[in-house]
C-alpha positions as a Markdown table, in Angstrom:
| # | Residue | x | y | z |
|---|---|---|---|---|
| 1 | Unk | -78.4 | 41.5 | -40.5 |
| 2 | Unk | -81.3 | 40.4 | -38.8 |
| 3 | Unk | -83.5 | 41.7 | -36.0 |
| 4 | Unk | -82.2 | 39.2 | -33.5 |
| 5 | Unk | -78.1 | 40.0 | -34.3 |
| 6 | Unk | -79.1 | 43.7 | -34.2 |
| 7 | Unk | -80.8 | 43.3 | -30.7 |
| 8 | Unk | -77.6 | 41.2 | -29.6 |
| 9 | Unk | -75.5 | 44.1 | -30.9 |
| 10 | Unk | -77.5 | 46.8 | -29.0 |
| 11 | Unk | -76.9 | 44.6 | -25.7 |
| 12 | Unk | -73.7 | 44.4 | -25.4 |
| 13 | Unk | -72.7 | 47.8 | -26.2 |
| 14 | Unk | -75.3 | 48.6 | -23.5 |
| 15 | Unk | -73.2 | 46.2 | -21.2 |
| 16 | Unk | -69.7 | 47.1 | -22.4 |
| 17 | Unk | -68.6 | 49.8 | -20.5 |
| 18 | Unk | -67.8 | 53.7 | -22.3 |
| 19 | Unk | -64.3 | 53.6 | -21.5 |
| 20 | Unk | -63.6 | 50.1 | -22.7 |
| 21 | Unk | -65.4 | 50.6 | -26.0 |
| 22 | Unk | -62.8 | 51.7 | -28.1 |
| 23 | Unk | -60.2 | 49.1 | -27.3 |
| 24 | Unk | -62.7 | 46.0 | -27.3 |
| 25 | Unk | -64.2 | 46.9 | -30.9 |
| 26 | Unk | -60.4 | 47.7 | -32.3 |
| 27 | Unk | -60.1 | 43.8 | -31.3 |
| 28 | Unk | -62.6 | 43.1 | -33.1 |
| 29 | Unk | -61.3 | 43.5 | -36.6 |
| 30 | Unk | -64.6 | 43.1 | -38.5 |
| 31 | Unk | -64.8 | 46.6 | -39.5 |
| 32 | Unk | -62.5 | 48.1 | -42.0 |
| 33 | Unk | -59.6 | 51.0 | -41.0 |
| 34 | Unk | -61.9 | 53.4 | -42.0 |
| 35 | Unk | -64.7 | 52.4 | -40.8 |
| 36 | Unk | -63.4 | 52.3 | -37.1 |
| 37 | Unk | -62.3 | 55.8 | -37.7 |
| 38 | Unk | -65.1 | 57.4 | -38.9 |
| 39 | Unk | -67.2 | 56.1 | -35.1 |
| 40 | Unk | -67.0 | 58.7 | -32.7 |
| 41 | Unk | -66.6 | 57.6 | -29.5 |
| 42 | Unk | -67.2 | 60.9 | -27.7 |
| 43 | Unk | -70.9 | 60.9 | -28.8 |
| 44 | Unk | -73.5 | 59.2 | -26.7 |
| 45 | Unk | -73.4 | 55.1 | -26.3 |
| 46 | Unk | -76.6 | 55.1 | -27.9 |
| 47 | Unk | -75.5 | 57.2 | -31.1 |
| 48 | Unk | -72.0 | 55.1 | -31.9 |
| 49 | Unk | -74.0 | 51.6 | -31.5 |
| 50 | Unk | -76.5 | 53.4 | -34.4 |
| 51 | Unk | -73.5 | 53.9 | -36.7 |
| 52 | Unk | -71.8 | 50.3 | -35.9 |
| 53 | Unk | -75.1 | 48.9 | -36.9 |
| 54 | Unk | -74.9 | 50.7 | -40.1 |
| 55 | Unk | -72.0 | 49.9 | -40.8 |
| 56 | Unk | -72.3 | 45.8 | -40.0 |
| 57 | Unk | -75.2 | 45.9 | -42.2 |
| 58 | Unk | -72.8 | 47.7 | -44.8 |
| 59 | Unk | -70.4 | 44.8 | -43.9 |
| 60 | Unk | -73.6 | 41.9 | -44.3 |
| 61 | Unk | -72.2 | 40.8 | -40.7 |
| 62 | Unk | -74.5 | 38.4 | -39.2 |
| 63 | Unk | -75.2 | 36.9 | -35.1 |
| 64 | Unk | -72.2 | 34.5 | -36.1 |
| 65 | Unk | -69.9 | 37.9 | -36.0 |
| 66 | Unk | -71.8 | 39.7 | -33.0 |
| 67 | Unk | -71.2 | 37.1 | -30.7 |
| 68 | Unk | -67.1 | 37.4 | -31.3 |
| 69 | Unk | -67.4 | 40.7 | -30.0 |
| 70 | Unk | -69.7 | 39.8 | -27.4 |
| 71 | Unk | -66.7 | 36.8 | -26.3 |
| 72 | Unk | -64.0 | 39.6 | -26.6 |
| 73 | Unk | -66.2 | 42.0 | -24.5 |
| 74 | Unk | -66.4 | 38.8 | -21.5 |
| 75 | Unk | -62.7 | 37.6 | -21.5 |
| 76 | Unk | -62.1 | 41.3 | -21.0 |
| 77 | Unk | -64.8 | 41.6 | -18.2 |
| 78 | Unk | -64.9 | 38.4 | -16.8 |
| 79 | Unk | -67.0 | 39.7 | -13.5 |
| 80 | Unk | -69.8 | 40.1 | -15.1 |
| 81 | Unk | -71.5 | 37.3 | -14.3 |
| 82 | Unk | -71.0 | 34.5 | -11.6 |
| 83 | Unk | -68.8 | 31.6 | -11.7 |
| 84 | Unk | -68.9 | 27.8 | -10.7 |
| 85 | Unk | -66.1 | 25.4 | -10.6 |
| 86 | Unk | -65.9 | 22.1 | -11.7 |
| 87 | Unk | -62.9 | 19.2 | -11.3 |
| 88 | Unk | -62.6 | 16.5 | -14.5 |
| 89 | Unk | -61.4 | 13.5 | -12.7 |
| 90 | Unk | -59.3 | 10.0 | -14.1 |
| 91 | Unk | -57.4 | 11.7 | -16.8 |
| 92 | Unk | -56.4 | 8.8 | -19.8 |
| 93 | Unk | -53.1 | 9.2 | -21.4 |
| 94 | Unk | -54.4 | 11.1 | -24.5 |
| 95 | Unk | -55.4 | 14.1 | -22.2 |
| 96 | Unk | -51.4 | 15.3 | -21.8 |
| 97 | Unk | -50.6 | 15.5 | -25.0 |
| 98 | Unk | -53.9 | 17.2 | -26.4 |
| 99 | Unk | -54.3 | 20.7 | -28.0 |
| 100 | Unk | -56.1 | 23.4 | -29.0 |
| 101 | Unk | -57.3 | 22.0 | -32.7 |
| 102 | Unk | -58.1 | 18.8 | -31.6 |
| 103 | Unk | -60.1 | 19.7 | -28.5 |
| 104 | Unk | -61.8 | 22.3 | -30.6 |
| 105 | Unk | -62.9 | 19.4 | -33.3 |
| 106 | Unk | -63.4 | 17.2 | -30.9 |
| 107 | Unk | -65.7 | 19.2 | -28.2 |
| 108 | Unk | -67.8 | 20.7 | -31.0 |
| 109 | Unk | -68.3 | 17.0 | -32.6 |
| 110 | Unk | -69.3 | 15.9 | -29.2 |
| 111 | Unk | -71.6 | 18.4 | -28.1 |
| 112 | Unk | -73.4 | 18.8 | -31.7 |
| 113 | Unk | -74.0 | 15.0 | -31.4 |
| 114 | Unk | -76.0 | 15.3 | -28.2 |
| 115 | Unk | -78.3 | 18.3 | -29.1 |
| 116 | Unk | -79.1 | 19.4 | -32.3 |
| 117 | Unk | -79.6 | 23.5 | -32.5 |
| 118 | Unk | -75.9 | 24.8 | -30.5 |
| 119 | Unk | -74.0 | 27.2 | -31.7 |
| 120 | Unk | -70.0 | 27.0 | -30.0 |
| 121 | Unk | -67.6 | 30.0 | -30.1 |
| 122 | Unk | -64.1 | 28.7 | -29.2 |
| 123 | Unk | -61.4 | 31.6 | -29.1 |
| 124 | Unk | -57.8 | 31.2 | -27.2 |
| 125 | Unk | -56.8 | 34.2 | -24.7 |
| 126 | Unk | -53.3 | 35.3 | -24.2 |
| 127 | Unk | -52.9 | 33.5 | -20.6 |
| 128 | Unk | -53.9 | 30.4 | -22.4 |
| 129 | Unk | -57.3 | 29.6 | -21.7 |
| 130 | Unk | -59.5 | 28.7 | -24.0 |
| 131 | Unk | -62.7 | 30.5 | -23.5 |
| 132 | Unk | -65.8 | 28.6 | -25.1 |
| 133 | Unk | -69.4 | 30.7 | -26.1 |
| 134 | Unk | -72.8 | 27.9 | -26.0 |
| 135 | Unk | -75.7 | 29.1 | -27.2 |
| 136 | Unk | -78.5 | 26.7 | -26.7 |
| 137 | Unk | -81.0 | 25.8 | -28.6 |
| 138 | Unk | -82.9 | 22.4 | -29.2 |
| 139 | Unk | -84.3 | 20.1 | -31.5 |
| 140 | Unk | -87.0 | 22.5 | -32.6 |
| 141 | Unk | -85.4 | 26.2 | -32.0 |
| 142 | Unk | -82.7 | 28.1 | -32.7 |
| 143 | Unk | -79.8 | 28.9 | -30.7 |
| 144 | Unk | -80.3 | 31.5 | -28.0 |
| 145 | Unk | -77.5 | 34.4 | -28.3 |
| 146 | Unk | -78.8 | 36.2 | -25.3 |
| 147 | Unk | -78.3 | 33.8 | -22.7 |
| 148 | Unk | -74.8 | 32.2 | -23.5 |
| 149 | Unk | -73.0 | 29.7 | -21.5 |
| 150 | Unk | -69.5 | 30.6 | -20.4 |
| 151 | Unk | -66.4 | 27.8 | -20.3 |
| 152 | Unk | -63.3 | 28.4 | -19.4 |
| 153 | Unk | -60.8 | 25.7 | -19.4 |
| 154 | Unk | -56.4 | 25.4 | -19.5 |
| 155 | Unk | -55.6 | 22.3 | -21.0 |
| 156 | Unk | -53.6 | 19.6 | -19.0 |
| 157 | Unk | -55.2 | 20.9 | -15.9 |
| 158 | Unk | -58.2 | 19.4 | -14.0 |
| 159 | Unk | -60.6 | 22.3 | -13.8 |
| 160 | Unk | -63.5 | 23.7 | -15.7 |
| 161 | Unk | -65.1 | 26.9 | -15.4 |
| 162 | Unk | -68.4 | 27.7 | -15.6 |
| 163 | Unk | -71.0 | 30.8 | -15.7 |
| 164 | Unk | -74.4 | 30.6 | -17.1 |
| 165 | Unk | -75.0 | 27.3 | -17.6 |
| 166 | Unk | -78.6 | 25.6 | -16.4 |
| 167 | Unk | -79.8 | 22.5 | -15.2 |
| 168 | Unk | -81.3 | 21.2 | -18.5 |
| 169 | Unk | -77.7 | 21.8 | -20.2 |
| 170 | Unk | -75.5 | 20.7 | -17.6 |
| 171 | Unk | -75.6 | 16.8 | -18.3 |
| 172 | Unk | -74.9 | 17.8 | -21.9 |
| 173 | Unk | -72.0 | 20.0 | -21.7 |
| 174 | Unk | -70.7 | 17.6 | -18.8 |
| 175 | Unk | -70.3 | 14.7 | -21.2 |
| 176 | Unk | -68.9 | 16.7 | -23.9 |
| 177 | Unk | -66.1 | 18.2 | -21.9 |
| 178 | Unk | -65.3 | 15.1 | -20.6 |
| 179 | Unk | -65.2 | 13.3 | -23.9 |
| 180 | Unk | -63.0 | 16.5 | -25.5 |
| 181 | Unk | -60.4 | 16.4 | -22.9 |
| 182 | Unk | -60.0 | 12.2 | -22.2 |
| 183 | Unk | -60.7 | 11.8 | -18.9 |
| 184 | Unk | -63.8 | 9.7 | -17.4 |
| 185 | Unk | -65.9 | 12.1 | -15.2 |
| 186 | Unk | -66.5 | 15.4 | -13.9 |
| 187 | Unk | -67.8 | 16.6 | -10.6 |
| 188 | Unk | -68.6 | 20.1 | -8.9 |
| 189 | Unk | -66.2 | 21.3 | -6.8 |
| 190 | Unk | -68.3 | 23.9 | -4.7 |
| 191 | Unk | -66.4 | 26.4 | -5.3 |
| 192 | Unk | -68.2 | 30.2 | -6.7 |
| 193 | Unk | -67.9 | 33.0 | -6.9 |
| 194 | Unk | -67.5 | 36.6 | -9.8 |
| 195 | Unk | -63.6 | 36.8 | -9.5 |
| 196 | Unk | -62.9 | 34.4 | -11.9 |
| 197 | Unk | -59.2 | 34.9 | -11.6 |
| 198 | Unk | -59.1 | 34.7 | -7.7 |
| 199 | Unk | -60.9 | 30.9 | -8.4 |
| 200 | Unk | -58.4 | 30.0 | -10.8 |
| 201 | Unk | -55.8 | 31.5 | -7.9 |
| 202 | Unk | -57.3 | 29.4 | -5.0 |
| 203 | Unk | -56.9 | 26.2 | -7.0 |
| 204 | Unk | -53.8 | 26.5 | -9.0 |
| 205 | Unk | -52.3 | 27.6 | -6.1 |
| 206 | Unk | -50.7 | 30.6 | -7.4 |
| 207 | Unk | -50.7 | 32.8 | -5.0 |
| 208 | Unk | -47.3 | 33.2 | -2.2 |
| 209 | Unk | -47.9 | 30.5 | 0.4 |
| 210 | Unk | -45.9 | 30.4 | 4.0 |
| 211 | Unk | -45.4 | 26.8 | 4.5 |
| 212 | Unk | -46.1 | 25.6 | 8.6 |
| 213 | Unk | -42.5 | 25.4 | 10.4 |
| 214 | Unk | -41.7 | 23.4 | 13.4 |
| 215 | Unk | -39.8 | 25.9 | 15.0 |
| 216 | Unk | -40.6 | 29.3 | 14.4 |
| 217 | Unk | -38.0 | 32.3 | 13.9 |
| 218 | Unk | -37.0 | 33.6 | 17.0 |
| 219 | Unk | -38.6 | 37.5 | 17.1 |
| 220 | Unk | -35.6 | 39.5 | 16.9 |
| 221 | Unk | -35.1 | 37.6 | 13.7 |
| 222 | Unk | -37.7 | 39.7 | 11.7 |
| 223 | Unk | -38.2 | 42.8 | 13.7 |
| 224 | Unk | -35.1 | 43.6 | 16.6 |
| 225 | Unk | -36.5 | 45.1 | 19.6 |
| 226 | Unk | -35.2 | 47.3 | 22.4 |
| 227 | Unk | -35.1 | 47.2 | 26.0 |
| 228 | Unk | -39.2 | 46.6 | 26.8 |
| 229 | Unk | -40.5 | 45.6 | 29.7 |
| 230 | Unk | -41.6 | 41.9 | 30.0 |
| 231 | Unk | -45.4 | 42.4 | 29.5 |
| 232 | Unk | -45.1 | 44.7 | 26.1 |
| 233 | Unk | -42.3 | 41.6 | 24.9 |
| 234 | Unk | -44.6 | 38.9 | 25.7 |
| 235 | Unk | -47.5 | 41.0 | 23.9 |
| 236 | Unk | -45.2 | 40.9 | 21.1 |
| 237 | Unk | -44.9 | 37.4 | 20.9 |
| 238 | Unk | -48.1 | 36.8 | 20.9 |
| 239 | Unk | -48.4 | 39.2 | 18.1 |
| 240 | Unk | -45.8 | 37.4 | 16.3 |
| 241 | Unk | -47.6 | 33.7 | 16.6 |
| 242 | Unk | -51.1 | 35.3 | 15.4 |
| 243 | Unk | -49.0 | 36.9 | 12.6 |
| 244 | Unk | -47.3 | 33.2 | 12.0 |
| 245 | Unk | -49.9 | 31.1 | 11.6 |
| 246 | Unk | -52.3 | 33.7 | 9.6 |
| 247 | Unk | -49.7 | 33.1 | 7.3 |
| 248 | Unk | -49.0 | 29.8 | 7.5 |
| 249 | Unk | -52.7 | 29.3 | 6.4 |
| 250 | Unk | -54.0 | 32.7 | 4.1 |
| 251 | Unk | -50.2 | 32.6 | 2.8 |
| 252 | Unk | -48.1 | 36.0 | 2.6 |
| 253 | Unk | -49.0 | 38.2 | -0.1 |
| 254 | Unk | -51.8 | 39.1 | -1.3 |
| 255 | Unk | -54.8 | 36.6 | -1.2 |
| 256 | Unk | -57.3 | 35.4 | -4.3 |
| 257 | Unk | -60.8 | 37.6 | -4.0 |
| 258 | Unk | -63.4 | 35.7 | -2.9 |
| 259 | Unk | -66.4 | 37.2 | -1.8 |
| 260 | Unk | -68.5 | 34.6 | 0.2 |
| 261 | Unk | -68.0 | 31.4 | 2.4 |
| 262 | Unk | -71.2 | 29.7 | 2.8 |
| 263 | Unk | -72.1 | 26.6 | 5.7 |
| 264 | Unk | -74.8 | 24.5 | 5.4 |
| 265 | Unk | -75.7 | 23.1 | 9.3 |
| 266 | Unk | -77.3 | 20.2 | 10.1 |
| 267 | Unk | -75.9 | 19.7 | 13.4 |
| 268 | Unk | -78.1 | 18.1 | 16.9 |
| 269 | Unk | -78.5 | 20.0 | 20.1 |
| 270 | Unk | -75.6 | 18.9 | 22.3 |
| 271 | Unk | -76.6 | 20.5 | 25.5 |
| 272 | Unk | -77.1 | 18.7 | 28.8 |
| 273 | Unk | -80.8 | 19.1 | 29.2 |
| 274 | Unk | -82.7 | 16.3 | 28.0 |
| 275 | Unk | -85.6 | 18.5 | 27.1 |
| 276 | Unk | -87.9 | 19.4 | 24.0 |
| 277 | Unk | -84.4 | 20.4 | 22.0 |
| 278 | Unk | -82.3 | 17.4 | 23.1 |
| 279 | Unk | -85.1 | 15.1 | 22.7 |
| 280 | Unk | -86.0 | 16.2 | 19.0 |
| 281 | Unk | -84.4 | 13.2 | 16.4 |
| 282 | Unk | -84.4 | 16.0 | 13.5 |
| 283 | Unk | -80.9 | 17.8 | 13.2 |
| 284 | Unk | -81.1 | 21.6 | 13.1 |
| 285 | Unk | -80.6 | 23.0 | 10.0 |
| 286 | Unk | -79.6 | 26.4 | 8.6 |
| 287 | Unk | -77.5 | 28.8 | 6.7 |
| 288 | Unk | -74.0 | 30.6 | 8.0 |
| 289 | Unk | -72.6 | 32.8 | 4.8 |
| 290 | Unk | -69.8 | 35.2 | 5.2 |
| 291 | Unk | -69.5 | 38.0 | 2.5 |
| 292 | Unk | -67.0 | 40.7 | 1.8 |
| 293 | Unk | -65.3 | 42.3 | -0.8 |
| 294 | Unk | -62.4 | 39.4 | 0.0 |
| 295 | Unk | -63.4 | 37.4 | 2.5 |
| 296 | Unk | -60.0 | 35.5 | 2.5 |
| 297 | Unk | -58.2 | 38.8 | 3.7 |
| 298 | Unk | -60.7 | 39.4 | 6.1 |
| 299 | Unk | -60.2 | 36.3 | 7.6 |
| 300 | Unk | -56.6 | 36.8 | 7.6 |
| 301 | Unk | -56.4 | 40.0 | 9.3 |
| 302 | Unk | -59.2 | 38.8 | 11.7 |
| 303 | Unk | -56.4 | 36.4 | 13.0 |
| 304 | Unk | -53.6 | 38.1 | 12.9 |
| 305 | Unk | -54.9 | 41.1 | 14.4 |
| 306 | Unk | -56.6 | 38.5 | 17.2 |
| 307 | Unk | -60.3 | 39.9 | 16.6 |
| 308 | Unk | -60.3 | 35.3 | 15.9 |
| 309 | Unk | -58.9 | 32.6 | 17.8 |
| 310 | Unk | -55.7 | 31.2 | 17.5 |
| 311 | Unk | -54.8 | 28.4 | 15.6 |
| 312 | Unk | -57.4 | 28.9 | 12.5 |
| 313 | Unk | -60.3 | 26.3 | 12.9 |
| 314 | Unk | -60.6 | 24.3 | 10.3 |
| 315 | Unk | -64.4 | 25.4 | 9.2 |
| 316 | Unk | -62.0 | 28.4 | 7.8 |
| 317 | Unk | -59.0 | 26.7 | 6.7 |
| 318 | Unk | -60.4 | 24.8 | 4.3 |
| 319 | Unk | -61.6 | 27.2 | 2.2 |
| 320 | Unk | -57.6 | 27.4 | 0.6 |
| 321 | Unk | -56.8 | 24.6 | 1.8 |
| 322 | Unk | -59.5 | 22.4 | -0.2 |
| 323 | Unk | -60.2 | 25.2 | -2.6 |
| 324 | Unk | -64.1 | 25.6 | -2.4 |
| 325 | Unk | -66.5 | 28.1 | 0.0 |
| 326 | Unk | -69.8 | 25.7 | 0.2 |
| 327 | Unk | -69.7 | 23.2 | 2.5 |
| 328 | Unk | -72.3 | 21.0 | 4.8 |
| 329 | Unk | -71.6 | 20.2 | 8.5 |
| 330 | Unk | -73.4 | 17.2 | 9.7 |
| 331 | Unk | -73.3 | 15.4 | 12.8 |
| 332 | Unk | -71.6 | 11.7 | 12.5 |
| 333 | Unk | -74.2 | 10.6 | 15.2 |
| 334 | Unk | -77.0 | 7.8 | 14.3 |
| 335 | Unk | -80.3 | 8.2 | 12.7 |
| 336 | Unk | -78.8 | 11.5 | 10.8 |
| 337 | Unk | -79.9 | 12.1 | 7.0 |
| 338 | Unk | -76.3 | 12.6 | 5.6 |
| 339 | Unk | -76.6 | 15.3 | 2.7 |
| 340 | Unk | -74.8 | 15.3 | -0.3 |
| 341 | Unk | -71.8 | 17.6 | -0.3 |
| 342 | Unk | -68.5 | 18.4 | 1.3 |
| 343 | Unk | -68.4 | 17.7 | 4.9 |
| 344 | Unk | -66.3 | 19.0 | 7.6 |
């Protein structure tokens, strides 16, 4: 075992939390009955990742055997790190009837014909996504196993999943992806964020919806009310729309976790003075990002509780209802630069 797979080893038991140790190296399944046994998980972190090291060296494990517990260790923390979506568009026939082998072949052929040092760790989770391991290297050096590139993809769907990846490798895992799963591009949703399950949520849709009705349900349909005086029964209609179309937009149960919505401005003064502002030709630009622990709840209660105004504008909306949380608002005015990005 080398010095580089024993300094990948130290790291992630570093990162792999005390609790969770146990259960992710009995996945493993590199080390024999006994072997688990005889580590002591009570002693310090630092002390059990001295005897695993022993004990891979016993088993002449190498970096190529490190980095499946490393893939283990992310599918079962998948927060820890940020994610960014991307949508493969103009699926060909072959796409719906492809599988797991031949995407495997067929992605590792691709990719190792565009750059020649990568190593690719390809491993199937029980949801069925297949969760893909880069480590990038190039025509002169070897792979490098501590800064990974994350996929995650479901076959027969249109979306991509990605954490880690940099400029210089994007164009290269881009064309690979799109050659592995038949279709003929790919482009960035702008959609981010750690949750990687509330993503998946937001676009997949699967999460309880409440579909817009014409004619709402009369109140005493949902909750039947006593003699009130007229003020406290029109308050409670009121109540009851704000409630209706929170839901009609955030859906009715509980909502993917997103943690930021970010705007992009680059919007002209619109006042009525003619002055140094309304005279400038430059649009004003700047940054509006919203942040919570689940921004799409907060939004939600923010509407139904009327702390927002009624109906949802549409700079909100959108987030679930075009599943991303970056966009760009431009005017549609002459002589504006129009930036690339989703517009409002």
């Amino acid at each position: 075992m080398d010095d580089s797979a024993k300094q990948l080893l130290r790291l992630i038991i570093r990162r792999i939390p005390s609790n969770k140790l146990y259960s992710t190296l009995r996945k493993w399944e590199h080390l024999s009955k006994k072997q688990f046994e005889s580590l002591d998980f009570t002693q310090p972190k630092w002390l059990i990742c001295d005897n695993l090291l022993s004990l891979c060296e016993e088993n002449d494990l190498s970096a190529k055997h490190v980095t499946e517990l490393e893939l283990i260790h992310r599918i079962e923390q998948p927060t820890q790190g940020a994610w960014h979506v991307c949508q493969l568009i103009d699926a060909q026939e072959e796409a719906l009837t492809s599988d797991l082998l031949q995407f495997r072949e067929s992605f590792k052929l691709h990719l190792k014909g565009l750059i020649s040092h990568v190593a690719v760790k390809i491993k199937k989770h029980e949801d069925d996504a297949i969760w893909i391991r880069i480590a990038w290297g190039d025509n002169f050096t070897k792979p490098n196993h501590l800064k990974p590139t994350y996929v995650v993809h479901h076959l027969q769907t249109p979306y991509v999943f990605l954490s880690g990846l940099n400029v210089k490798h994007k164009p290269l895992l881009h064309q690979a992806l799109v050659l592995a799963t038949h279709h003929e591009s790919i482009k960035d949703v702008h959609l981010s964020g750690r949750c990687l399950t509330a993503l998946r949520d937001l676009l997949m849709r699967q999460y309880k919806q409440v579909f817009p009705v014409k004619h709402p349900r009369p109140l005493q349909e949902r909750s039947p009310l006593l003699t009130h005086p007229n003020i406290e029964n029109e308050h409670a209609k009121h109540a009851e729309n704000r409630l209706q179309m929170a839901s009609e937009v955030f859906g009715d149960g509980t909502l993917p976790k997103l943690e930021t919505a970010l705007y992009k401005l680059e919007t002209r003064y619109r006042g009525k003075e003619r002055g140094t502002m309304g005279a400038r030709e430059e649009p004003f630009r700047g940054v509006v990002r919203f942040s919570s622990s689940n921004i799409l709840e907060s939004l939600k209660y923010c509407t139904s509780s009327g702390m927002a105004a009624a109906p949802v504008t549409p700079l909100l909306s959108s987030i679930v209802q075009k599943g991303r949380n970056y966009f760009v608002i431009t005017d549609k005015g002459p002589g504006l630069s129009q930036t690339p990005g989703p517009k409002v």
